[in-house]
VEXVEXFI-638672 format. One record per atom (N, C-alpha, C, O): residue in one letter; atom name; chain; x, z, y; residue number from 1. Coordinates in pm, 1 decimal, always signed. Layout:
residues N
+---------+-------+--------+----------+----------+----------+-----+
: residuo : atomo : cadena :        u :        w :        v : num :
+---------+-------+--------+----------+----------+----------+-----+
:       a :    CA :      A :        X :        Z :        Y : NUM :
...
+---------+-------+--------+----------+----------+----------+-----+
end
This chain:
residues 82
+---------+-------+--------+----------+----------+----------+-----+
: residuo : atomo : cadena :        u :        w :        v : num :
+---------+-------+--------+----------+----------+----------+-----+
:       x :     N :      A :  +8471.0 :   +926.8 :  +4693.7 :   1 :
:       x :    CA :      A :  +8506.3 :   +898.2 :  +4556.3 :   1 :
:       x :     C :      A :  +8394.9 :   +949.6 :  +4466.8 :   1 :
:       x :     O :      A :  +8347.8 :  +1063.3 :  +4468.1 :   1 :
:       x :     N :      A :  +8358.0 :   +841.8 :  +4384.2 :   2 :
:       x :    CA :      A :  +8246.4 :   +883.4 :  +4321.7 :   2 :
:       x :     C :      A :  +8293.5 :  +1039.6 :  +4203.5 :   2 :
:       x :     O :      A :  +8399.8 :  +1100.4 :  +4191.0 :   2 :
:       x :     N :      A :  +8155.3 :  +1057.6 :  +4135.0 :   3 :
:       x :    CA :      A :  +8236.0 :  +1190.7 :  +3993.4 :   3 :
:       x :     C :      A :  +8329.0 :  +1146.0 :  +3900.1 :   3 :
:       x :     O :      A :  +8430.2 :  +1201.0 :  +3856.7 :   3 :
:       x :     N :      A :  +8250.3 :   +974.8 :  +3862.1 :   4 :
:       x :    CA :      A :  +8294.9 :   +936.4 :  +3790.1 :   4 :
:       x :     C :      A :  +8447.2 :   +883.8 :  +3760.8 :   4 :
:       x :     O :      A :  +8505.3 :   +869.0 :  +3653.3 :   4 :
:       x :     N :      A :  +8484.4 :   +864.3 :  +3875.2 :   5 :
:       x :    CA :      A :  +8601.6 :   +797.6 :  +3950.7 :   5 :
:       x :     C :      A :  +8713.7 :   +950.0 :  +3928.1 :   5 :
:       x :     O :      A :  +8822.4 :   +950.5 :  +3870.3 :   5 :
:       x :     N :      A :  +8644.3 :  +1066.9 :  +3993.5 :   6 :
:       x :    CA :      A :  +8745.2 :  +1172.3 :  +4007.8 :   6 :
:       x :     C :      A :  +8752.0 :  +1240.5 :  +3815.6 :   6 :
:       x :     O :      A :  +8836.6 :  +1323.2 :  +3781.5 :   6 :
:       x :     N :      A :  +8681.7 :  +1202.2 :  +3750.3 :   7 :
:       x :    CA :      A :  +8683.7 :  +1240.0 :  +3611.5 :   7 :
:       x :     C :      A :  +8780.5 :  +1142.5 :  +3525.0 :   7 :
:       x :     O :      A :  +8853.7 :  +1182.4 :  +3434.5 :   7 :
:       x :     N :      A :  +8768.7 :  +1010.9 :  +3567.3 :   8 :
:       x :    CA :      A :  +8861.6 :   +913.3 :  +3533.6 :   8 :
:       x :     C :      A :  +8978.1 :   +935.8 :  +3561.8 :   8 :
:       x :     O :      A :  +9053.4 :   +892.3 :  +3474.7 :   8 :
:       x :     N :      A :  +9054.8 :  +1009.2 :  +3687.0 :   9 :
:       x :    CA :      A :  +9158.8 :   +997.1 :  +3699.8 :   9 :
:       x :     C :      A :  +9233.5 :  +1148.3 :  +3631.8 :   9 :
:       x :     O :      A :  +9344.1 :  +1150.9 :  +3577.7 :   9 :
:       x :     N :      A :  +9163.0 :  +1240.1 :  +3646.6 :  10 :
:       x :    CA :      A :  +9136.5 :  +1369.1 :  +3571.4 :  10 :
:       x :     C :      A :  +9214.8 :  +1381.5 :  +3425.9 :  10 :
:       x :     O :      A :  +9300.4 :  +1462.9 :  +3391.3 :  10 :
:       x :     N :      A :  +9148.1 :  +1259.5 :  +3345.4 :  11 :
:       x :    CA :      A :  +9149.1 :  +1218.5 :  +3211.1 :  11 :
:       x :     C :      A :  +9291.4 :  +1142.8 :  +3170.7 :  11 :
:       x :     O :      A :  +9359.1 :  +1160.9 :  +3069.5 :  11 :
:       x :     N :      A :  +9310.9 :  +1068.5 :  +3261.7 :  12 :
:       x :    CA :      A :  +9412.4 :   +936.3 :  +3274.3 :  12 :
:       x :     C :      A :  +9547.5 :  +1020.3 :  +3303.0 :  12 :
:       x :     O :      A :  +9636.5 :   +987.7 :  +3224.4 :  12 :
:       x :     N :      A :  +9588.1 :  +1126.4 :  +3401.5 :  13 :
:       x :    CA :      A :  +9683.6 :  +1152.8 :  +3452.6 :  13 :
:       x :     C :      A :  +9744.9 :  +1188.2 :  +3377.3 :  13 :
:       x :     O :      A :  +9705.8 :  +1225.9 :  +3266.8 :  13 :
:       x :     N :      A :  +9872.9 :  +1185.5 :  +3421.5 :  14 :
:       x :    CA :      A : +10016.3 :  +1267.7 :  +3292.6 :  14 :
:       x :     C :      A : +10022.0 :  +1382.6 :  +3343.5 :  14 :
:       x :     O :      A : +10075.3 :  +1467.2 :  +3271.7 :  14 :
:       x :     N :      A :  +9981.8 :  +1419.3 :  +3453.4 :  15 :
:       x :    CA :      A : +10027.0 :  +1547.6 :  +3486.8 :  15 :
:       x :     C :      A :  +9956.4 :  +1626.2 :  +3586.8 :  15 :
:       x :     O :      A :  +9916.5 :  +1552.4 :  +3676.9 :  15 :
:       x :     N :      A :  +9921.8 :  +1765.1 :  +3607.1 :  16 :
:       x :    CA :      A :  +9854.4 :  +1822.9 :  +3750.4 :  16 :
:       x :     C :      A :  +9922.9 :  +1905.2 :  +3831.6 :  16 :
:       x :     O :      A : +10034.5 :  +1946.9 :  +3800.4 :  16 :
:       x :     N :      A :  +9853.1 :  +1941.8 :  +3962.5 :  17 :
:       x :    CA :      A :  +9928.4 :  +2013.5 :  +3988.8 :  17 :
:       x :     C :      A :  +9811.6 :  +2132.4 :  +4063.1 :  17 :
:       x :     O :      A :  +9727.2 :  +2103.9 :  +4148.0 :  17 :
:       x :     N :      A :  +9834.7 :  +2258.6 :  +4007.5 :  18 :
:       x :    CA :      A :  +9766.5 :  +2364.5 :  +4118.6 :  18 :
:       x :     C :      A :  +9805.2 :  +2427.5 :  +4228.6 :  18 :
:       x :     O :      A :  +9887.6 :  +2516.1 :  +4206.4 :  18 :
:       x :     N :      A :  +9772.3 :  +2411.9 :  +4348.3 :  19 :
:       x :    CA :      A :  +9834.3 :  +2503.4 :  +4425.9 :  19 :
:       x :     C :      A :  +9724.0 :  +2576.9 :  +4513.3 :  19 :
:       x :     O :      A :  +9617.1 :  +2546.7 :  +4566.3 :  19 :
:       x :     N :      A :  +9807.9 :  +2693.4 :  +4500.4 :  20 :
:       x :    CA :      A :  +9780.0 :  +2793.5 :  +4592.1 :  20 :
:       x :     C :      A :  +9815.7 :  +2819.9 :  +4711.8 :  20 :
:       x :     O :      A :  +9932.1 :  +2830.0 :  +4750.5 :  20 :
:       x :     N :      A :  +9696.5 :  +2835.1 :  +4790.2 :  21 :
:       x :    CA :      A :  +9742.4 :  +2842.5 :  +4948.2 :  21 :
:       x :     C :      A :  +9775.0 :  +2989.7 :  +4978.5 :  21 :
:       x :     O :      A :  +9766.8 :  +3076.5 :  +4891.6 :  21 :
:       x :     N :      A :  +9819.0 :  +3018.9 :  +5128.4 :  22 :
:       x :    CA :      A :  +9856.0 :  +3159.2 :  +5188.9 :  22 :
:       x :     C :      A :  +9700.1 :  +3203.9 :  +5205.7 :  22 :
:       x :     O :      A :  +9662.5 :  +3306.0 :  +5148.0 :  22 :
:       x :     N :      A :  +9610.2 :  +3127.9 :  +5284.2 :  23 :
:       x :    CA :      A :  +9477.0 :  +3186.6 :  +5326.7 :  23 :
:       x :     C :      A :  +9387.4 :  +3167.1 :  +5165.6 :  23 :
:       x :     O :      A :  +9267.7 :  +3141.3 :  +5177.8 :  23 :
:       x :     N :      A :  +9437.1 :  +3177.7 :  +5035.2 :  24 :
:       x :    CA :      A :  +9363.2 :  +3247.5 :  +4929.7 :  24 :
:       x :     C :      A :  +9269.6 :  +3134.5 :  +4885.2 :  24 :
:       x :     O :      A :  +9171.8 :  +3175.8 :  +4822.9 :  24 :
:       x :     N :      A :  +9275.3 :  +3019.1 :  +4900.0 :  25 :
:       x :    CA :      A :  +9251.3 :  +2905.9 :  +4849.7 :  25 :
:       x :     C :      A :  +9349.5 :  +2805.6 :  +4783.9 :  25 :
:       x :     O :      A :  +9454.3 :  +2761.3 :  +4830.9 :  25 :
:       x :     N :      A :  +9265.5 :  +2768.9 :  +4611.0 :  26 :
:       x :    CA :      A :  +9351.8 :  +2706.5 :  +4569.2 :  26 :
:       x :     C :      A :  +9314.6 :  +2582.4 :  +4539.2 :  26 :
:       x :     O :      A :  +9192.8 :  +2587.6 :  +4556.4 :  26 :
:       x :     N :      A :  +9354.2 :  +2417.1 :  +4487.9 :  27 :
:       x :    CA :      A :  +9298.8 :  +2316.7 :  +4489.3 :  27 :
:       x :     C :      A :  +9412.3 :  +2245.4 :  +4379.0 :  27 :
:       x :     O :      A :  +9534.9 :  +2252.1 :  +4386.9 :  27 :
:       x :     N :      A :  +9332.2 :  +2177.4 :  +4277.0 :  28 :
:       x :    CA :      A :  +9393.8 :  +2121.8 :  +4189.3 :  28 :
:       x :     C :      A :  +9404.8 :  +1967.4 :  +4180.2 :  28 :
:       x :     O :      A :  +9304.9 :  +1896.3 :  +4169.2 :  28 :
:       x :     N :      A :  +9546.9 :  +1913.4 :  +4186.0 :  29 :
:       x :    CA :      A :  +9525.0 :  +1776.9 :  +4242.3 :  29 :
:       x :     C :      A :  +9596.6 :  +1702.0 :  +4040.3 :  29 :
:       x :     O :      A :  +9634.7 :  +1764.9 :  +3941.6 :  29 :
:       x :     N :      A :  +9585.3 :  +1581.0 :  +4060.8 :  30 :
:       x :    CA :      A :  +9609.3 :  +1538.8 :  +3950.7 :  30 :
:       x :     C :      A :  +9733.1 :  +1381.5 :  +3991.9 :  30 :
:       x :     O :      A :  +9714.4 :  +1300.5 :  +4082.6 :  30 :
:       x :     N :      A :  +9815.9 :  +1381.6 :  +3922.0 :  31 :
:       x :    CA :      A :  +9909.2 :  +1286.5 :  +3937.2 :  31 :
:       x :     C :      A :  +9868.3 :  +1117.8 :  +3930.5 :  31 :
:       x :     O :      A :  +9786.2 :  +1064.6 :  +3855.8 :  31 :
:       x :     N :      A :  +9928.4 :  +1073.9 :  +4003.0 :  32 :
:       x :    CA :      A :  +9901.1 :   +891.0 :  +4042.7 :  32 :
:       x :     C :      A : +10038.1 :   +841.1 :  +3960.5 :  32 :
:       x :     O :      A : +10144.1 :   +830.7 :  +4022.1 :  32 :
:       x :     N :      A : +10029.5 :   +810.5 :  +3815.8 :  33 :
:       x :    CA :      A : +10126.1 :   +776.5 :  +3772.9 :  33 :
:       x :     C :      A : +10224.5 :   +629.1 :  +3764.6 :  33 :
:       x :     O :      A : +10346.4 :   +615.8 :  +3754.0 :  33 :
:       x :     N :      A : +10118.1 :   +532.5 :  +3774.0 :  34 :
:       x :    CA :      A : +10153.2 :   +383.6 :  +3812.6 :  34 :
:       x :     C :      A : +10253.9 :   +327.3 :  +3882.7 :  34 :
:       x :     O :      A : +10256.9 :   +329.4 :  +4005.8 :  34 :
:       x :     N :      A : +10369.7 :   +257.0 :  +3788.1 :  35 :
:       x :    CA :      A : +10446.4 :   +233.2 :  +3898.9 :  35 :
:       x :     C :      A : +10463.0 :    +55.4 :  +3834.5 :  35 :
:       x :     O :      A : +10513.3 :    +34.8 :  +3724.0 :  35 :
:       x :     N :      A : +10418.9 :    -43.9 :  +3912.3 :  36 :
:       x :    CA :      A : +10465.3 :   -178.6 :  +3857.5 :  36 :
:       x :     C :      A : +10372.4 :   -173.7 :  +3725.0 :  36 :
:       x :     O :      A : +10402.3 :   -245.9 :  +3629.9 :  36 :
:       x :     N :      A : +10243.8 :    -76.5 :  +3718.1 :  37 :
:       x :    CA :      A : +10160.5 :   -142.7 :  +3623.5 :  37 :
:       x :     C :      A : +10225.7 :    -59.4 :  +3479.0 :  37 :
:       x :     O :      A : +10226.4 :   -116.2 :  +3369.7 :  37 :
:       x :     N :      A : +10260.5 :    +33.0 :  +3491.6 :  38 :
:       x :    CA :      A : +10305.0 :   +146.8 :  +3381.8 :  38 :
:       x :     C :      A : +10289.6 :   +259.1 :  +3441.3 :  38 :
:       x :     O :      A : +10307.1 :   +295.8 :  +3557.5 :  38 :
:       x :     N :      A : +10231.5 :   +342.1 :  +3285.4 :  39 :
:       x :    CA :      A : +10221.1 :   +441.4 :  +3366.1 :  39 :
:       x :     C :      A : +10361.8 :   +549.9 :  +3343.1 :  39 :
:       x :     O :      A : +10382.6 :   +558.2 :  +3222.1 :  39 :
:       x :     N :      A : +10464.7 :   +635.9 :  +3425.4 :  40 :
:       x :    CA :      A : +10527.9 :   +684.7 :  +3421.6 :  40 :
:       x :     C :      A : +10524.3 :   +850.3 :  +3464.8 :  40 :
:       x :     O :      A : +10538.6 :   +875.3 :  +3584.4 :  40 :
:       x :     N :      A : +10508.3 :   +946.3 :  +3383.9 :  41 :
:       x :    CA :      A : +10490.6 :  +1089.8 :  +3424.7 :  41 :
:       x :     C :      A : +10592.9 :  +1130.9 :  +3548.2 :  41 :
:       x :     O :      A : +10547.5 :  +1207.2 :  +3633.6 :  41 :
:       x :     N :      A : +10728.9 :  +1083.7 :  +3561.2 :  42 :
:       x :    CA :      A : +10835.8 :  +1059.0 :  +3655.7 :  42 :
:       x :     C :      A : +10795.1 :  +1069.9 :  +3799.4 :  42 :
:       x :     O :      A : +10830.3 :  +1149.2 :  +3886.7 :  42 :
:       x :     N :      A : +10692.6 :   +946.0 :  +3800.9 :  43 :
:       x :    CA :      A : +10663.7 :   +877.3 :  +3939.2 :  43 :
:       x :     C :      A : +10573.5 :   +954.8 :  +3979.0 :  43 :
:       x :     O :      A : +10576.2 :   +985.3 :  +4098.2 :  43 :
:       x :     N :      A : +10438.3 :  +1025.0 :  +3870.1 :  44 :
:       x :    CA :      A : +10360.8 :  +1096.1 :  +3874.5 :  44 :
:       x :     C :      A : +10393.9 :  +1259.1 :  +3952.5 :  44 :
:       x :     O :      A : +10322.9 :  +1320.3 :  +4032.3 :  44 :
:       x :     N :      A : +10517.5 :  +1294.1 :  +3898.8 :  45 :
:       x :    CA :      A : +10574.0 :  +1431.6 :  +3929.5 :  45 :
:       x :     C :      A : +10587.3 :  +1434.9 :  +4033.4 :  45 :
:       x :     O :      A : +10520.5 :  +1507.1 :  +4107.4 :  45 :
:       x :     N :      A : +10714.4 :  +1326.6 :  +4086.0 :  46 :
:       x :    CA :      A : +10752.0 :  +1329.8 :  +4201.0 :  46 :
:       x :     C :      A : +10625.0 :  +1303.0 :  +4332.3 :  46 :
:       x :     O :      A : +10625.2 :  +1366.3 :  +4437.9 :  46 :
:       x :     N :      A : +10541.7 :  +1216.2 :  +4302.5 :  47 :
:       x :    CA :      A : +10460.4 :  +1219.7 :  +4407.1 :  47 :
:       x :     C :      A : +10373.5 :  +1346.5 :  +4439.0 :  47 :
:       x :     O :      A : +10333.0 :  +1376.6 :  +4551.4 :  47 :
:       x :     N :      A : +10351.8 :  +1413.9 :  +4327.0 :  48 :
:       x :    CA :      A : +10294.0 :  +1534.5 :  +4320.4 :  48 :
:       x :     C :      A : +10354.2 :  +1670.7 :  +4388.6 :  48 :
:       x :     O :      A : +10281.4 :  +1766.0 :  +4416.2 :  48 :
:       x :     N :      A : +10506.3 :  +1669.0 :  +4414.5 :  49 :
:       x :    CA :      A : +10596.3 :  +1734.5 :  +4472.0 :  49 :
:       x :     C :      A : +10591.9 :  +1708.1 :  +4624.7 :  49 :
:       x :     O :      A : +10586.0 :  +1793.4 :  +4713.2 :  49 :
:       x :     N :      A : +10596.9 :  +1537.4 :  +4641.9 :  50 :
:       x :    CA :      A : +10652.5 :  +1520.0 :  +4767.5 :  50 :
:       x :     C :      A : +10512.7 :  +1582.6 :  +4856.1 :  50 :
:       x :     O :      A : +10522.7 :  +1622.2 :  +4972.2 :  50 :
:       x :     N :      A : +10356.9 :  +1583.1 :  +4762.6 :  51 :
:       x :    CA :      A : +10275.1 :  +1586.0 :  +4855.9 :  51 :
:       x :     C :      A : +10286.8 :  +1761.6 :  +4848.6 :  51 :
:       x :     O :      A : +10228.9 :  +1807.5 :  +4947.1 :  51 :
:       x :     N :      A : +10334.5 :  +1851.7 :  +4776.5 :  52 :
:       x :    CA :      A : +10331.8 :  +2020.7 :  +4806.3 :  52 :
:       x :     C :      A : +10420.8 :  +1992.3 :  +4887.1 :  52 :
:       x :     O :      A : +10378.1 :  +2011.7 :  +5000.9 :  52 :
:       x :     N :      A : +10518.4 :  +1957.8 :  +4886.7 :  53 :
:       x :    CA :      A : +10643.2 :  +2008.3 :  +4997.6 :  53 :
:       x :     C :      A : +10590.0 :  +1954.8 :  +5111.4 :  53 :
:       x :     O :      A : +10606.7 :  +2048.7 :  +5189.3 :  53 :
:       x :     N :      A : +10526.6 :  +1850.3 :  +5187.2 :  54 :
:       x :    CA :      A : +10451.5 :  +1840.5 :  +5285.0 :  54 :
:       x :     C :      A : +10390.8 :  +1949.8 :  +5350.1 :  54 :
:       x :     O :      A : +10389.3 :  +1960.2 :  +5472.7 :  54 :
:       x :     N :      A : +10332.1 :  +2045.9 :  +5259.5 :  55 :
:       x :    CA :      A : +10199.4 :  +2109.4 :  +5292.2 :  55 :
:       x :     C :      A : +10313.7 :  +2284.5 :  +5277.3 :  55 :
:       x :     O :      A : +10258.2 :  +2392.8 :  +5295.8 :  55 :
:       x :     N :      A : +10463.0 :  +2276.7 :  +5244.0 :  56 :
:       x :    CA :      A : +10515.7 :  +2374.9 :  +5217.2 :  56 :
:       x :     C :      A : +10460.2 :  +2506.1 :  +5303.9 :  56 :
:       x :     O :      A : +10415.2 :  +2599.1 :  +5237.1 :  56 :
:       x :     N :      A : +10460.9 :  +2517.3 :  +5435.7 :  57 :
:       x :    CA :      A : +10400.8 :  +2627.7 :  +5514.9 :  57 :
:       x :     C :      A : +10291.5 :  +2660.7 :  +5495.5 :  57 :
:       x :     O :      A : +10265.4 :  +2770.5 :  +5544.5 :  57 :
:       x :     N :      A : +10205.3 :  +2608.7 :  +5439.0 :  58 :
:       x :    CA :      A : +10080.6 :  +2682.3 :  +5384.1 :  58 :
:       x :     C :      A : +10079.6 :  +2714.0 :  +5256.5 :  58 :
:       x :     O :      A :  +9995.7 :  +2801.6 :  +5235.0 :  58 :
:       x :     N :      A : +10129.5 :  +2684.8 :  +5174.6 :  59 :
:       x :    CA :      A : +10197.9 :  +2706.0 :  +5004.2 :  59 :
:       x :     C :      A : +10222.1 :  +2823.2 :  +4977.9 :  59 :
:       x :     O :      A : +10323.1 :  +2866.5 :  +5033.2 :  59 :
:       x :     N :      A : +10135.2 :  +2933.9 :  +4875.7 :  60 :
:       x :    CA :      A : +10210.9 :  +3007.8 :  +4844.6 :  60 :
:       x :     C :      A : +10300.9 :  +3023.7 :  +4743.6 :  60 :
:       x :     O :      A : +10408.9 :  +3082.2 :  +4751.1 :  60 :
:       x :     N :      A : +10230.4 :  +2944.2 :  +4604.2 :  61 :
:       x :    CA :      A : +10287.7 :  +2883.2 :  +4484.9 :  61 :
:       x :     C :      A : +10197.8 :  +2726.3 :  +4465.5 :  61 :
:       x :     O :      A : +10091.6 :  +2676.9 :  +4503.4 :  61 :
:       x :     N :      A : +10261.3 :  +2706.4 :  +4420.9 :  62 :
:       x :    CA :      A : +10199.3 :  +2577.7 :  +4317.0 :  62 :
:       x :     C :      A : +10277.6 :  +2511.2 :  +4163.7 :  62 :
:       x :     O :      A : +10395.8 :  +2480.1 :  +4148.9 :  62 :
:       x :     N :      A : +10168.4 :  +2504.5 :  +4066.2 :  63 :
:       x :    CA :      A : +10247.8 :  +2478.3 :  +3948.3 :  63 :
:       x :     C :      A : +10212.4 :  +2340.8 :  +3926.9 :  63 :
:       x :     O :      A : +10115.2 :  +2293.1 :  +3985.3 :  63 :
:       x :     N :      A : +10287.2 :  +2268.6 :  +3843.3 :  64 :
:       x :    CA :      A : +10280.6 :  +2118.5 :  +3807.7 :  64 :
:       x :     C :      A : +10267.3 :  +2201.7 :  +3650.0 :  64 :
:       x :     O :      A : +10314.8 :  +2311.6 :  +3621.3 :  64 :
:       x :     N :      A : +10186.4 :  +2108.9 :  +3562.0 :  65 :
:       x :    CA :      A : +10159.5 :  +2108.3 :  +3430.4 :  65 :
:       x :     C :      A : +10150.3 :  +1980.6 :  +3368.8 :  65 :
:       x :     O :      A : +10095.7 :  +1885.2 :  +3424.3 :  65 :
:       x :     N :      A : +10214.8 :  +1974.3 :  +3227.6 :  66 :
:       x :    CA :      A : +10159.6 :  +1878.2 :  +3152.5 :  66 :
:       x :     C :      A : +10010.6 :  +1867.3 :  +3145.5 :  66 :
:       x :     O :      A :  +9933.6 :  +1936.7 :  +3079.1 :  66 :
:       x :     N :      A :  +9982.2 :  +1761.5 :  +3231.1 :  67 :
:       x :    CA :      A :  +9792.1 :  +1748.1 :  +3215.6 :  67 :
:       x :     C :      A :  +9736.3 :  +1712.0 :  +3037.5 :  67 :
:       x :     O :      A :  +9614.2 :  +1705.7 :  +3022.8 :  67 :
:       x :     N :      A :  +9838.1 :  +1686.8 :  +2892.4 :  68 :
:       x :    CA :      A :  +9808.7 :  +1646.6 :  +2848.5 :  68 :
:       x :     C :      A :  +9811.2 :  +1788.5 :  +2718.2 :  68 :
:       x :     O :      A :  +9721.9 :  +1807.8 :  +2635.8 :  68 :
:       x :     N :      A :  +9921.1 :  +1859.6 :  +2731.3 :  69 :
:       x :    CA :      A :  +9938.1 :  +1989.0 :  +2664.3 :  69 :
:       x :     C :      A :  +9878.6 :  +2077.4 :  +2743.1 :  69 :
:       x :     O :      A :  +9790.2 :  +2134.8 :  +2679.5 :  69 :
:       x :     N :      A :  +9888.3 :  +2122.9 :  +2876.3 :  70 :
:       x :    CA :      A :  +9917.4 :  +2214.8 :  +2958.9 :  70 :
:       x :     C :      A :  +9984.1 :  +2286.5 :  +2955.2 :  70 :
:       x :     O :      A :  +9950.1 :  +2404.7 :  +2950.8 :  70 :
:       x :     N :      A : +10090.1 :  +2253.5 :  +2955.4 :  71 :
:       x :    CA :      A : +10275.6 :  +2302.2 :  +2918.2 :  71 :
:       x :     C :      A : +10304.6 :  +2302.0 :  +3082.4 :  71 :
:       x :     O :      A : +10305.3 :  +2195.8 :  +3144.7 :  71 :
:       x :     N :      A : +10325.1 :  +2413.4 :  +3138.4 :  72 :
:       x :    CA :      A : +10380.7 :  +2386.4 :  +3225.1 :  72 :
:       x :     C :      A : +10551.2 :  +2361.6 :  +3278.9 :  72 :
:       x :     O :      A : +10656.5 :  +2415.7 :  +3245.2 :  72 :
:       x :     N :      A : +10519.2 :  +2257.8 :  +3373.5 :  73 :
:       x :    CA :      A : +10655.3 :  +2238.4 :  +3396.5 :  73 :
:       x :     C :      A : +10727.5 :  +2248.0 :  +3469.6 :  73 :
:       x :     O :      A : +10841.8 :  +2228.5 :  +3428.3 :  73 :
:       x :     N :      A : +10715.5 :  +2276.8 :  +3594.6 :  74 :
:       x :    CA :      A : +10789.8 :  +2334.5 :  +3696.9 :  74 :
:       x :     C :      A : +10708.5 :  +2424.0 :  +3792.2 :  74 :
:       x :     O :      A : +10589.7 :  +2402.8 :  +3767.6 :  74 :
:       x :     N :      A : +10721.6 :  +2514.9 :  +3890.2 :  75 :
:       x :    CA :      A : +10667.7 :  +2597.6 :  +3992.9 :  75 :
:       x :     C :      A : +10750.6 :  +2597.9 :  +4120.9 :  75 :
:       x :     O :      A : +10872.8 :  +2612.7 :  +4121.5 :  75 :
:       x :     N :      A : +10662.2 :  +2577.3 :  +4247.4 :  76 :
:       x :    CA :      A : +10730.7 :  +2589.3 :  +4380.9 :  76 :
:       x :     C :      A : +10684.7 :  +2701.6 :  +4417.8 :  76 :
:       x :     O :      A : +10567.9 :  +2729.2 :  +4390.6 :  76 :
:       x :     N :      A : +10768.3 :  +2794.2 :  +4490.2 :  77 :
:       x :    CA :      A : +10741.6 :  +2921.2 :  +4554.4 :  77 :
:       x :     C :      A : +10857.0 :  +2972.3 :  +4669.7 :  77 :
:       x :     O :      A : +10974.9 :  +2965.0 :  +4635.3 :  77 :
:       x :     N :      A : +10830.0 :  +3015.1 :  +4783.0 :  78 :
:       x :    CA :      A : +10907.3 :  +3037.7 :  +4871.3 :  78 :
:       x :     C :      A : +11020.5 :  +2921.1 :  +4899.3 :  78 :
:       x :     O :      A : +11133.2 :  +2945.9 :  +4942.1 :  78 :
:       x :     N :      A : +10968.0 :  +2782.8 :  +4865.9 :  79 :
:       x :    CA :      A : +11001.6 :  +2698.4 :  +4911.2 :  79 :
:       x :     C :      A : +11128.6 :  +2599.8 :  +4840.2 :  79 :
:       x :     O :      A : +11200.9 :  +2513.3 :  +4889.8 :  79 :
:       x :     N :      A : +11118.2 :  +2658.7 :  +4695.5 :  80 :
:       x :    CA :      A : +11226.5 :  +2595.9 :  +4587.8 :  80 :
:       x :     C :      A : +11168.9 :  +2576.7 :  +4463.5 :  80 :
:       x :     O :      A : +11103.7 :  +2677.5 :  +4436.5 :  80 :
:       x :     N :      A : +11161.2 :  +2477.1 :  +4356.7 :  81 :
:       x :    CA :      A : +11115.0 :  +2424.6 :  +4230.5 :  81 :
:       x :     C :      A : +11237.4 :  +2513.1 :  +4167.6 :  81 :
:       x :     O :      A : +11356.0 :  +2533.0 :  +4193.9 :  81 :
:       x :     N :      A : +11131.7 :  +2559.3 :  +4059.5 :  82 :
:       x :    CA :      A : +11172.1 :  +2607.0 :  +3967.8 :  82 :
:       x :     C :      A : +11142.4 :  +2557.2 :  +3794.8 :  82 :
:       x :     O :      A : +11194.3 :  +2620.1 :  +3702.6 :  82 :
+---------+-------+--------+----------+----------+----------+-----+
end
């Protein structure tokens, strides 16, 4: 993926998410909001969830934020959204 490409979507998203791993690495992913050609923060969240809870055993926290305030909006930790 080009810079330009990962700055575009960066810009575009409704929402991010940071997470923190157990081995002390953290990686900030950004929401795929599109659903049927709209964009929806909804569809954005949830995909952003389904991909931490995947990865739950290596998770130590991770926060979802408004990518547009940086309001955050929910946190996973020990394996429950808060």
């Amino acid at each position: 993926m080009s810079t330009t490409s990962k700055s575009n979507i960066a810009t575009s998203a409704l929402s991010k998410a940071v997470v923190y791993f157990i081995d002390g690495n953290s990686r900030k992913r950004y929401s795929r909001d599109m659903a049927r050609g709209i964009p929806k923060q909804s569809v954005g969240i949830a995909r952003l969830k389904k991909m931490i809870e995947g990865w739950h055993d290596n998770v130590q926290m991770a926060i979802i934020y408004d990518n547009r305030t940086d309001e955050e909006l929910m946190r996973y930790k020990n394996g429950t959204w808060t």
